[in-house]
DSSP file (Angstrom, degrees, kcal/mol; ACC not computed):
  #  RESIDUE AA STRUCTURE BP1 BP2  ACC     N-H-->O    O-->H-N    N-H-->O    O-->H-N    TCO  KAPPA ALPHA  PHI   PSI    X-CA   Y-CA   Z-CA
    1    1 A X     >        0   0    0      0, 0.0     4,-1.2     0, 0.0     5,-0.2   0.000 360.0 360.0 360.0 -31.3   -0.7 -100.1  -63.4
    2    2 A X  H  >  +     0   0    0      1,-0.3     4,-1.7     2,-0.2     3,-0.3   0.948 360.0  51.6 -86.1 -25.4    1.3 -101.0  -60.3
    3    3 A X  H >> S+     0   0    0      2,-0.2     4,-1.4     1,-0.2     3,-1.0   0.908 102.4  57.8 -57.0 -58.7    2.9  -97.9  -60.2
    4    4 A X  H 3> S+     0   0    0      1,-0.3     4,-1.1     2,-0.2    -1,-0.2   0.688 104.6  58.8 -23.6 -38.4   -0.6  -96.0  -60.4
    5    5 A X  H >X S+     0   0    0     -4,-1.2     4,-3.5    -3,-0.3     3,-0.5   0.935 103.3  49.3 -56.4 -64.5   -1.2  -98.0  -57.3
    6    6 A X  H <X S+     0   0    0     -4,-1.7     4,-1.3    -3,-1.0    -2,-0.2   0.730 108.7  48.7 -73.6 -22.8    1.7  -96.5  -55.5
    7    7 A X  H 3X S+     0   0    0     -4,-1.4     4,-1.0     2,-0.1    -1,-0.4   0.626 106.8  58.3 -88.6  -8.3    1.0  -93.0  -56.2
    8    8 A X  H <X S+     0   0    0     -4,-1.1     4,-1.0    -3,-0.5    -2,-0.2   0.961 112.3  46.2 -42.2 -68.0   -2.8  -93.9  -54.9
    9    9 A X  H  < S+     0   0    0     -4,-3.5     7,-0.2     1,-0.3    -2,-0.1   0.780 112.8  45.2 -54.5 -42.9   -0.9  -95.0  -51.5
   10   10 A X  H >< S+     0   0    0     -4,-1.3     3,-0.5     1,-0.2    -1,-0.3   0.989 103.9  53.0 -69.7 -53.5    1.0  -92.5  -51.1
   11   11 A X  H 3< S+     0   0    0     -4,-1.0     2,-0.4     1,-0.2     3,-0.3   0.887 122.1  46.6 -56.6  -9.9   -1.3  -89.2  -51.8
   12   12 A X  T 3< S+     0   0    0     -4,-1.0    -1,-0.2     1,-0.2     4,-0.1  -0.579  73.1 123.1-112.7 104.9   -3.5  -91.5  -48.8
   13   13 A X    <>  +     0   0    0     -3,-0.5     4,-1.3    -2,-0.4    -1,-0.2   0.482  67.6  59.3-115.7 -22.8   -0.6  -92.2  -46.3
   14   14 A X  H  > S+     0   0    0     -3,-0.3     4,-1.3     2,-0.2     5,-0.2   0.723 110.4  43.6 -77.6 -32.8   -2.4  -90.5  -43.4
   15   15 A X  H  > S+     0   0    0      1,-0.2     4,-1.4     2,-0.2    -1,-0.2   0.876 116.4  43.6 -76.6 -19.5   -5.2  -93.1  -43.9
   16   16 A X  H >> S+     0   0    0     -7,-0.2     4,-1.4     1,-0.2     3,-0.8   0.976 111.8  51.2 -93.3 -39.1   -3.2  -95.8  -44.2
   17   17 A X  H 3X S+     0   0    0     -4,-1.3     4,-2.0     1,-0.3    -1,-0.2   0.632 116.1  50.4-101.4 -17.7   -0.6  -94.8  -41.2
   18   18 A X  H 3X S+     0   0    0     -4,-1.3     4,-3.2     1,-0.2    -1,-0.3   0.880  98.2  56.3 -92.9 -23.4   -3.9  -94.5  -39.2
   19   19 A X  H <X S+     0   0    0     -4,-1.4     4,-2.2    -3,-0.8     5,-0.2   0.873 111.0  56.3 -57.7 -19.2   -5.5  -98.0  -40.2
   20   20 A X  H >X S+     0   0    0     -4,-1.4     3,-4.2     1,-0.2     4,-3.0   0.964 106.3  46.7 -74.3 -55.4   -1.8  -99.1  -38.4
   21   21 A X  H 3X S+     0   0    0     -4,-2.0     4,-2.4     1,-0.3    -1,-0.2   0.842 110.2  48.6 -41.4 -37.5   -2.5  -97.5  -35.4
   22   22 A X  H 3X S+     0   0    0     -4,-3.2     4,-2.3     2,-0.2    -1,-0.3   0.783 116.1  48.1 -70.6 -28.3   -5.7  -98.8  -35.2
   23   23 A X  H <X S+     0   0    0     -3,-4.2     4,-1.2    -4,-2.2    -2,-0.2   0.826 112.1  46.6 -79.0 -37.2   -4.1 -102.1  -35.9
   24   24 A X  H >X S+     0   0    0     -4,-3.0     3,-9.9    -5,-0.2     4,-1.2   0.928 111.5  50.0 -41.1 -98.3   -1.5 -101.8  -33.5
   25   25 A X  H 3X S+     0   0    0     -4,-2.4     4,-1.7     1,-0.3     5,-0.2   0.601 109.2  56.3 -23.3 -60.9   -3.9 -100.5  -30.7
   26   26 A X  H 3X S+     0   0    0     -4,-2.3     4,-2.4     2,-0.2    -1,-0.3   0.802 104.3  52.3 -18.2 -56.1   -6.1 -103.5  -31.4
   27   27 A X  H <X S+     0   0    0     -3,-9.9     4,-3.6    -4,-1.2     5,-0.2   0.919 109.7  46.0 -72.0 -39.9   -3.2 -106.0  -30.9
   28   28 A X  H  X S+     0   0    0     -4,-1.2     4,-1.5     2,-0.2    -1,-0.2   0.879 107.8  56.8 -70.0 -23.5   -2.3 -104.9  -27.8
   29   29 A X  H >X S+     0   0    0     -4,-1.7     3,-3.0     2,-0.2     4,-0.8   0.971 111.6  47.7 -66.0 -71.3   -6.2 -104.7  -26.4
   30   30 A X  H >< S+     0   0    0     -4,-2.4     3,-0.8     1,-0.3    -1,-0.2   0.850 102.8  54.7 -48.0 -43.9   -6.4 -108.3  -27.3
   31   31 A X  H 3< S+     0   0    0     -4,-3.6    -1,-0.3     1,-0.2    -2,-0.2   0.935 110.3  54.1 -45.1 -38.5   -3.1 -109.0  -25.6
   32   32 A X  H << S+     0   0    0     -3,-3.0    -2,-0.2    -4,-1.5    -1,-0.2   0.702  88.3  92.7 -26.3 -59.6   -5.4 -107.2  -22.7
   33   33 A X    <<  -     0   0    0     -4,-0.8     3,-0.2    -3,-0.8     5,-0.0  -0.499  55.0-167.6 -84.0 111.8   -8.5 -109.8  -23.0
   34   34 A X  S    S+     0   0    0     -2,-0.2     4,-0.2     1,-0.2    -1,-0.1   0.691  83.9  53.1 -77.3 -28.7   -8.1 -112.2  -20.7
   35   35 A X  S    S+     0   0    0      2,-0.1     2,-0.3     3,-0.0    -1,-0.2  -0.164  94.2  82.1 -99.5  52.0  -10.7 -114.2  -22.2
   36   36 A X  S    S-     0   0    0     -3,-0.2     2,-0.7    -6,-0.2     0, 0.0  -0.887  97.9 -91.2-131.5 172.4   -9.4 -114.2  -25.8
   37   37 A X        -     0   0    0     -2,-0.3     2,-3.0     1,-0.1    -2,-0.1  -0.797  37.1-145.1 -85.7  98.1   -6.5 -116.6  -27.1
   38   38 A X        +     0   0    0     -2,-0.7     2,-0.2    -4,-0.2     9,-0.1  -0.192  66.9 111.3 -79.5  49.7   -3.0 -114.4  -26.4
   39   39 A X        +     0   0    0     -2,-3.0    -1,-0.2     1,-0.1    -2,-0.1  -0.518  27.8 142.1-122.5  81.0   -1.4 -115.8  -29.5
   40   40 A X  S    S-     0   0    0     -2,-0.2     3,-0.1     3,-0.1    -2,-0.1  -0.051  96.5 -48.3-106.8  33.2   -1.0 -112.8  -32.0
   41   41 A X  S    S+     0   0    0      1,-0.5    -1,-0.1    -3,-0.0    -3,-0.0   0.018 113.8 114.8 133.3 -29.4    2.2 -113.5  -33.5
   42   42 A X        -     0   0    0      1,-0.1    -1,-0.5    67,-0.0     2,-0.3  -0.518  64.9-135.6 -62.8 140.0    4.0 -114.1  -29.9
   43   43 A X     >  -     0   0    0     -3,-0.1     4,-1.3     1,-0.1    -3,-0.1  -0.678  28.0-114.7-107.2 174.3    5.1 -117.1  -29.2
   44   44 A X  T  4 S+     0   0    0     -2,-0.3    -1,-0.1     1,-0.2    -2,-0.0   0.585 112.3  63.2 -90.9  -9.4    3.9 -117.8  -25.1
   45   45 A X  T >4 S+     0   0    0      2,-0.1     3,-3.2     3,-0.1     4,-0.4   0.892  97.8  53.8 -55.4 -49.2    7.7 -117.8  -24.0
   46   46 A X  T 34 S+     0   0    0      1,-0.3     3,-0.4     2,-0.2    -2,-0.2   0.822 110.5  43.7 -63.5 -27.6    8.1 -114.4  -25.0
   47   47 A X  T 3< S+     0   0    0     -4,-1.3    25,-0.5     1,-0.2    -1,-0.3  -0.088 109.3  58.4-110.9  39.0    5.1 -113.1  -22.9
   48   48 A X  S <  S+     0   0    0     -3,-3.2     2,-0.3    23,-0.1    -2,-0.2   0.202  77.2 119.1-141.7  30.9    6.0 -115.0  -20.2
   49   49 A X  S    S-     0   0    0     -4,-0.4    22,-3.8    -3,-0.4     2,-0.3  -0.675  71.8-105.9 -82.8 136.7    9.7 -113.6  -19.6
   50   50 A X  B >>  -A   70   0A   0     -2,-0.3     3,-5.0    20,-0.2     4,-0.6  -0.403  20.2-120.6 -76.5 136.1   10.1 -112.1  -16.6
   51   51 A X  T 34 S+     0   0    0     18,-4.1    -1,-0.1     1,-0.3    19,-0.1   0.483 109.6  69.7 -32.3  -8.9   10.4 -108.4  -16.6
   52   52 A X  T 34 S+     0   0    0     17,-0.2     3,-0.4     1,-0.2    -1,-0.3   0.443  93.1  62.3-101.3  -5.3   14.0 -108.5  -15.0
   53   53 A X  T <4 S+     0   0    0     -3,-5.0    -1,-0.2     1,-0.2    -2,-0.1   0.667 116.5  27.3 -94.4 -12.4   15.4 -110.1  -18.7
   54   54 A X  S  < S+     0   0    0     -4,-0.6     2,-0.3     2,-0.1    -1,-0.2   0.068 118.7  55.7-131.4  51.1   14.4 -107.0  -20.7
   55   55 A X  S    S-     0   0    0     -3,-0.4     2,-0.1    48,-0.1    42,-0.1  -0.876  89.8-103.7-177.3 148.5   14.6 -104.2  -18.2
   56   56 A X     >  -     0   0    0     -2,-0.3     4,-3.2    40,-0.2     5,-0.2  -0.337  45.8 -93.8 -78.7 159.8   17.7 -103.3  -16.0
   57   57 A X  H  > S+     0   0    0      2,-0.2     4,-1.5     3,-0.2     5,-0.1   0.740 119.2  49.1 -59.6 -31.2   17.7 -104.2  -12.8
   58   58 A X  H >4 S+     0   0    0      1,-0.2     3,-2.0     2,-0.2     4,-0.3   0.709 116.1  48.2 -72.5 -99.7   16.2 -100.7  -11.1
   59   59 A X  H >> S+     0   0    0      1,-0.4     4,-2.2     2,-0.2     3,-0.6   0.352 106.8  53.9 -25.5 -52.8   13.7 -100.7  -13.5
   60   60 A X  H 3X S+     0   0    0     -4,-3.2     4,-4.0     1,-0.2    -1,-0.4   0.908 109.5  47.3 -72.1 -24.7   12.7 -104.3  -13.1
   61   61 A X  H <X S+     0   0    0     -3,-2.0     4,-1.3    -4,-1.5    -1,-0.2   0.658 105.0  58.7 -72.4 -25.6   12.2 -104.0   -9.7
   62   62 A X  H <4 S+     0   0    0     -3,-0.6    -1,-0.2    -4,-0.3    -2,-0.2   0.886 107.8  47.5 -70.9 -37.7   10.2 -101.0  -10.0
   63   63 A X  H ><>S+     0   0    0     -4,-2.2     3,-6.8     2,-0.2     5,-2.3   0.959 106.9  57.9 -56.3 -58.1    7.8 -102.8  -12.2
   64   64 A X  H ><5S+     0   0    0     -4,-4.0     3,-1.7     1,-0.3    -1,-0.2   0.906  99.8  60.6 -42.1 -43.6    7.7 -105.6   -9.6
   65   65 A X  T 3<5S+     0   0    0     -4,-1.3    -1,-0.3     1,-0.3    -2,-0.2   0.570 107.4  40.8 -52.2 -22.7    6.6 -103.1   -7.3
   66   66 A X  T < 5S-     0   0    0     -3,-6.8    -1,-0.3     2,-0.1    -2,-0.2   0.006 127.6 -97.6-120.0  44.4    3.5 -102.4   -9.4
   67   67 A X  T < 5S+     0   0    0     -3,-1.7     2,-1.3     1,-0.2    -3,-0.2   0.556  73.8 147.5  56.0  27.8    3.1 -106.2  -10.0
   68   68 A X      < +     0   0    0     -5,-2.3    -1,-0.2     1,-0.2    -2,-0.1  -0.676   4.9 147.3 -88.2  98.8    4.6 -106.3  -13.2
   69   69 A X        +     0   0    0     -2,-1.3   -18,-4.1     1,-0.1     2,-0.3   0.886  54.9  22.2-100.7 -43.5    6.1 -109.4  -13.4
   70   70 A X  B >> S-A   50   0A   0    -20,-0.3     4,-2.8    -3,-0.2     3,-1.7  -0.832  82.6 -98.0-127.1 144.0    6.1 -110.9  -17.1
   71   71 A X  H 3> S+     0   0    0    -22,-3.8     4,-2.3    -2,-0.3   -23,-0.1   0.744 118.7  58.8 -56.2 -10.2    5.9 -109.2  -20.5
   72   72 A X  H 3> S+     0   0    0    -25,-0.5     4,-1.3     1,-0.2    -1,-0.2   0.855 101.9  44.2 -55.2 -42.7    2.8 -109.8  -20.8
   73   73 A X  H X> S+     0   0    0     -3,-1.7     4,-2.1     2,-0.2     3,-0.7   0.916 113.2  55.9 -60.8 -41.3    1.6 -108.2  -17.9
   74   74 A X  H 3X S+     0   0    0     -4,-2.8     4,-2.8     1,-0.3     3,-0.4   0.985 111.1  55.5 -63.4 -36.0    4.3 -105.0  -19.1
   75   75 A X  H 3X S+     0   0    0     -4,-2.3     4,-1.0    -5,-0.4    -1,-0.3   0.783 103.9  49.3 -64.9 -22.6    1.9 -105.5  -22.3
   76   76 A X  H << S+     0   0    0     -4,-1.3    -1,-0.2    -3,-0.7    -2,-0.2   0.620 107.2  51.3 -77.4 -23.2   -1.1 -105.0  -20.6
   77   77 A X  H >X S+     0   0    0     -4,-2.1     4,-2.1    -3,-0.4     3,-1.2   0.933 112.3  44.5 -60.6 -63.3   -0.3 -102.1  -19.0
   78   78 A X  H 3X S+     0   0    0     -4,-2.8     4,-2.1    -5,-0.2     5,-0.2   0.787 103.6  67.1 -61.8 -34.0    0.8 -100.4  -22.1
   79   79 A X  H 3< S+     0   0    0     -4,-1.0    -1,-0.2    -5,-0.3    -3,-0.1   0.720 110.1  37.7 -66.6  -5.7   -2.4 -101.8  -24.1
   80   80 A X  H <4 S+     0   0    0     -3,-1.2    -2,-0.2     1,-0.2    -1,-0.2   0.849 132.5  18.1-104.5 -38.4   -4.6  -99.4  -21.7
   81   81 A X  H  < S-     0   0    0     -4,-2.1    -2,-0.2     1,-0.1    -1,-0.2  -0.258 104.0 -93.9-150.7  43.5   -2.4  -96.2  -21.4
   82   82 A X    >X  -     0   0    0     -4,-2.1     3,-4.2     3,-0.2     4,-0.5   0.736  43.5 -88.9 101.8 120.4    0.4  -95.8  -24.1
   83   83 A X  T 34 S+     0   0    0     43,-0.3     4,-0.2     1,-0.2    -1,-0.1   0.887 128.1  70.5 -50.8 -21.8    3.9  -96.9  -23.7
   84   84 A X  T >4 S+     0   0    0     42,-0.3     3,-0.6     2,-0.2    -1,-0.2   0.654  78.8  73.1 -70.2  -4.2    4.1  -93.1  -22.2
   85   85 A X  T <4 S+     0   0    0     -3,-4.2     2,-0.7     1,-0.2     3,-0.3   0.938  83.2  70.8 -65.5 -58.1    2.2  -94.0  -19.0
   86   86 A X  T 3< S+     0   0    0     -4,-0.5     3,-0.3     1,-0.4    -1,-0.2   0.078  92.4  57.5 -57.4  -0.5    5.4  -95.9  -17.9
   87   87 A X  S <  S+     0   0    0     -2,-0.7    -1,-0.4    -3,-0.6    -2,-0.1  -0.019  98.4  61.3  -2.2 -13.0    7.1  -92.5  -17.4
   88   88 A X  S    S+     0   0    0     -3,-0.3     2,-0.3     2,-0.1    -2,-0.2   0.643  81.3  97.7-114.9 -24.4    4.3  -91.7  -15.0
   89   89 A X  S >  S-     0   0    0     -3,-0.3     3,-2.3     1,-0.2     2,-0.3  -0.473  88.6-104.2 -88.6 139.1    5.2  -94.5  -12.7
   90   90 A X  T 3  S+     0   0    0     -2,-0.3    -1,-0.2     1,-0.3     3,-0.1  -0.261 107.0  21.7 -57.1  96.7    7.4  -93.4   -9.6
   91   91 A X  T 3  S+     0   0    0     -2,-0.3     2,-0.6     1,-0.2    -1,-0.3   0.691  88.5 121.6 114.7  22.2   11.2  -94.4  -10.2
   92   92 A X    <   -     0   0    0     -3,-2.3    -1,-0.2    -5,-0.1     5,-0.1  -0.844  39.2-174.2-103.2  97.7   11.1  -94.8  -14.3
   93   93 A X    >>  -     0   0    0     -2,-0.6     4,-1.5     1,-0.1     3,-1.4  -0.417  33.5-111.9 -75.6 157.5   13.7  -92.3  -15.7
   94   94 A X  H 3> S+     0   0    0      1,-0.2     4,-3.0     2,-0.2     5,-0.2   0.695 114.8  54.9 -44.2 -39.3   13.7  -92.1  -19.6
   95   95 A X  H 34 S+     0   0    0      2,-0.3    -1,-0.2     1,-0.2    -2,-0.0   0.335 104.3  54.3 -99.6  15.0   16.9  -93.7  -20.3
   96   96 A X  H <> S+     0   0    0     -3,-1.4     4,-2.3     3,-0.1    -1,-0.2   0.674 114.7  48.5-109.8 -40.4   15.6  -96.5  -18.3
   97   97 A X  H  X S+     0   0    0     -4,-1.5     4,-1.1     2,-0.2    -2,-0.3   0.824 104.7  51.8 -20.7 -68.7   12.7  -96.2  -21.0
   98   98 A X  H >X S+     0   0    0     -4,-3.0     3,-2.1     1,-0.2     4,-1.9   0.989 106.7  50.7 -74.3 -54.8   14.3  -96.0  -23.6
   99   99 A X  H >> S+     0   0    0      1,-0.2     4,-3.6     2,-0.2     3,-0.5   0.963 119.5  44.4 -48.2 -64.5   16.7  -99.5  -23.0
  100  100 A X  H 3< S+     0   0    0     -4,-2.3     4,-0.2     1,-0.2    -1,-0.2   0.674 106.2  52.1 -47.7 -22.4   13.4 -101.2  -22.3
  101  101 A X  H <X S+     0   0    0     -3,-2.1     4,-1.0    -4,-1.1    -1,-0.2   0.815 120.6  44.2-105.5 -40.2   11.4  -99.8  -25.1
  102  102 A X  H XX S+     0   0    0     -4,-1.9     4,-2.8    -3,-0.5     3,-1.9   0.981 101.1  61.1   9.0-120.8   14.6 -101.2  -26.9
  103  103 A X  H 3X S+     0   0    0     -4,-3.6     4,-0.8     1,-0.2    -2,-0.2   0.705 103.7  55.6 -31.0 -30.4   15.0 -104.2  -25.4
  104  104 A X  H 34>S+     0   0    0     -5,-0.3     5,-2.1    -4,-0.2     6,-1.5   0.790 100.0  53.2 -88.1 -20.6   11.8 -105.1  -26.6
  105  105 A X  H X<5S+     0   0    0     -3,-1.9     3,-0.6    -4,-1.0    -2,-0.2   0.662 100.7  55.1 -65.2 -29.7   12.1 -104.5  -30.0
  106  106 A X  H 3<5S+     0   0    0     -4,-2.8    -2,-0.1     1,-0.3    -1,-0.1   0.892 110.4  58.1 -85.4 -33.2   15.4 -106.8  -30.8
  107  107 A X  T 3<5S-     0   0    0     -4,-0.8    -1,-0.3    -5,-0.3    -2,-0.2   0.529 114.8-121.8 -73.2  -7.6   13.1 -109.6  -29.1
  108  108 A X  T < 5S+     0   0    0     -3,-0.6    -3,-0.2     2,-0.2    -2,-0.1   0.804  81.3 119.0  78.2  39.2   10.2 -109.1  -31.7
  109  109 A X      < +     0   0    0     -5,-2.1     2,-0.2     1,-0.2    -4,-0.2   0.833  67.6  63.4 -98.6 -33.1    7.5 -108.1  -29.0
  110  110 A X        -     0   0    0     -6,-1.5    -1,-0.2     1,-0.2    -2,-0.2  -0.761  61.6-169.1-100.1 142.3    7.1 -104.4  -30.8
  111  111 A X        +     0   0    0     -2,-0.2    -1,-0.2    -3,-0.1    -2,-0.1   0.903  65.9  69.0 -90.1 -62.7    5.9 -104.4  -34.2
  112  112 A X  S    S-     0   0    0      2,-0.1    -2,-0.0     1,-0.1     0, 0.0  -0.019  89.9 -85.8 -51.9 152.1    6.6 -101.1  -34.6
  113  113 A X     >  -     0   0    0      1,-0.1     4,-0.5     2,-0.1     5,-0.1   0.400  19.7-144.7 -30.4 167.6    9.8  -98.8  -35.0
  114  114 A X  H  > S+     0   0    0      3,-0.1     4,-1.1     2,-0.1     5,-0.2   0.773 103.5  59.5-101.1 -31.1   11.6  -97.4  -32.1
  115  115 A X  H  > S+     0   0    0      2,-0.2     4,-3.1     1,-0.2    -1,-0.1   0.861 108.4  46.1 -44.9 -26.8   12.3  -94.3  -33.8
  116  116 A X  H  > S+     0   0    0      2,-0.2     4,-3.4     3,-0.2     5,-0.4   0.954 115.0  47.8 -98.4 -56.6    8.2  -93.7  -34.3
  117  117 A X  H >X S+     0   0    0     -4,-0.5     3,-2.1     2,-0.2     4,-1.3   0.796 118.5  43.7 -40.7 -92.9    7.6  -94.8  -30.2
  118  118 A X  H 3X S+     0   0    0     -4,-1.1     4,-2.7     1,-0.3     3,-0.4   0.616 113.4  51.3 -30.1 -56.4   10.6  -92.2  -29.5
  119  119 A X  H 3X S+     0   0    0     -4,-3.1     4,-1.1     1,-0.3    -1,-0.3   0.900 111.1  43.0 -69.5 -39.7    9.0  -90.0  -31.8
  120  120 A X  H <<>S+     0   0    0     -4,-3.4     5,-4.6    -3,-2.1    -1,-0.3   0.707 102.7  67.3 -74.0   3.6    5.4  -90.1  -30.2
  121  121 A X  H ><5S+     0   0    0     -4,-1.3     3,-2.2    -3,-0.4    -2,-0.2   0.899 105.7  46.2 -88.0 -59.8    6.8  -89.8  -26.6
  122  122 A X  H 3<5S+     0   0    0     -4,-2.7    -1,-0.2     1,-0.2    -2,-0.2   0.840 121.0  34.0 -45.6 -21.0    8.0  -86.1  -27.8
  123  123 A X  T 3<5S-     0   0    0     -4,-1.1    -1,-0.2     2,-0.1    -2,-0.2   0.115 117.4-108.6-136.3  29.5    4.9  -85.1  -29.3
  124  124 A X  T X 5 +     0   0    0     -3,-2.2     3,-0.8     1,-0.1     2,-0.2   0.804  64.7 140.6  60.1  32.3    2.7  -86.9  -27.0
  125  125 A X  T 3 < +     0   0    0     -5,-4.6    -1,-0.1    -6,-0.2   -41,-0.1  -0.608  57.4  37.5-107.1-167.7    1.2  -89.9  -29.1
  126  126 A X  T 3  S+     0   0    0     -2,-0.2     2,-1.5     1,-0.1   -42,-0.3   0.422  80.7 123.0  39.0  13.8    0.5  -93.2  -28.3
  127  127 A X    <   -     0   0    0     -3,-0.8     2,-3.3    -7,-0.2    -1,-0.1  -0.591  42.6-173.3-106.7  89.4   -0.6  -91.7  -24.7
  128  128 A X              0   0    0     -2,-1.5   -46,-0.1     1,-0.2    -1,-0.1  -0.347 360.0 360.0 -79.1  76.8   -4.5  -93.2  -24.7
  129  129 A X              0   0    0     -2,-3.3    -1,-0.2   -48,-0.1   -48,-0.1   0.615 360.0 360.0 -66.9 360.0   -5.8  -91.5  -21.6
C-alpha cells in the first residue's frame, strides 16, 4: 500500500512542487505583514541580524543604501519581488548574489535549496513582478 502511495506522488510531482511554491511564497508574505506574528520557524535573532553578517561588505552597504538593514527587512524585499529583484538593484553583481543567497541558507533562513534558487534565476522563476 505504501508503495502505491509513492507511485501516486510521483506521477503528481508538478502539483505537489507547486503546493511548495505556494507554501513558500506564503511564508515569506507573512514575513511581509507587519500586522501578523513574524515567528514562522525563525527564531527573532535571526531576522534581526544585520545585513553586514551575511552579505560581504560591498553588498551590505549597498543594501544599507536602500534601507536594508536587518534580514528581515532583506526578507521583505524578496517576499514582494523574487530573490531575482536583488540583481536589479544598482551595485549587486551575481557573485555577490550568490554568497548571500548562500549565506542564508547555512543560517536556516531559506527553506529551500540553493541549487533550485540558482536554478530559477536562469530560467527566470521566483521573479513575482
Amino acid at each position: 500500500m505504501y508503495n502505491s502511495i509513492l507511485k501516486g506522488l510521483k506521477l503528481k510531482k508538478d502539483i505537489l512542487a507547486t503546493y511548495r511554491k505556494r507554501a513558500i511564497d506564503a511564508r515569506f508574505l507573512s514575513l511581509a505583514d507587519n500586522n501578523k506574528n513574524i515567528n514562522v520557524g525563525q527564531e527573532e535573532w535571526i531576522l534581526q541580524l544585520p545585513v553586514c553578517k551575511v552579505a560581504d561588505t560591498r553588498l551590505a552597504n549597498v543594501l544599507y543604501n536602500q534601507d536594508v538593514r536587518t534580514v528581515k527587512d532583506l526578507l521583505e524585499i524578496v517576499s514582494g519581488r523574487g530573490w531575482k529583484s536583488l540583481l536589479r538593484i544598482e551595485g549587486v553583481g551575481k557573485t555577490s548574489y550568490y554568497h548571500l543567497l548562500s549565506k542564508l541558507q547555512m543560517i536556516g533562513v531559506m527553506d529551500e535549496s540553493l541549487d533550485r534558487i540558482l536554478a530559477g534565476h536562469s530560467i527566470g522563476k521566483f521573479d513575482n513582478k
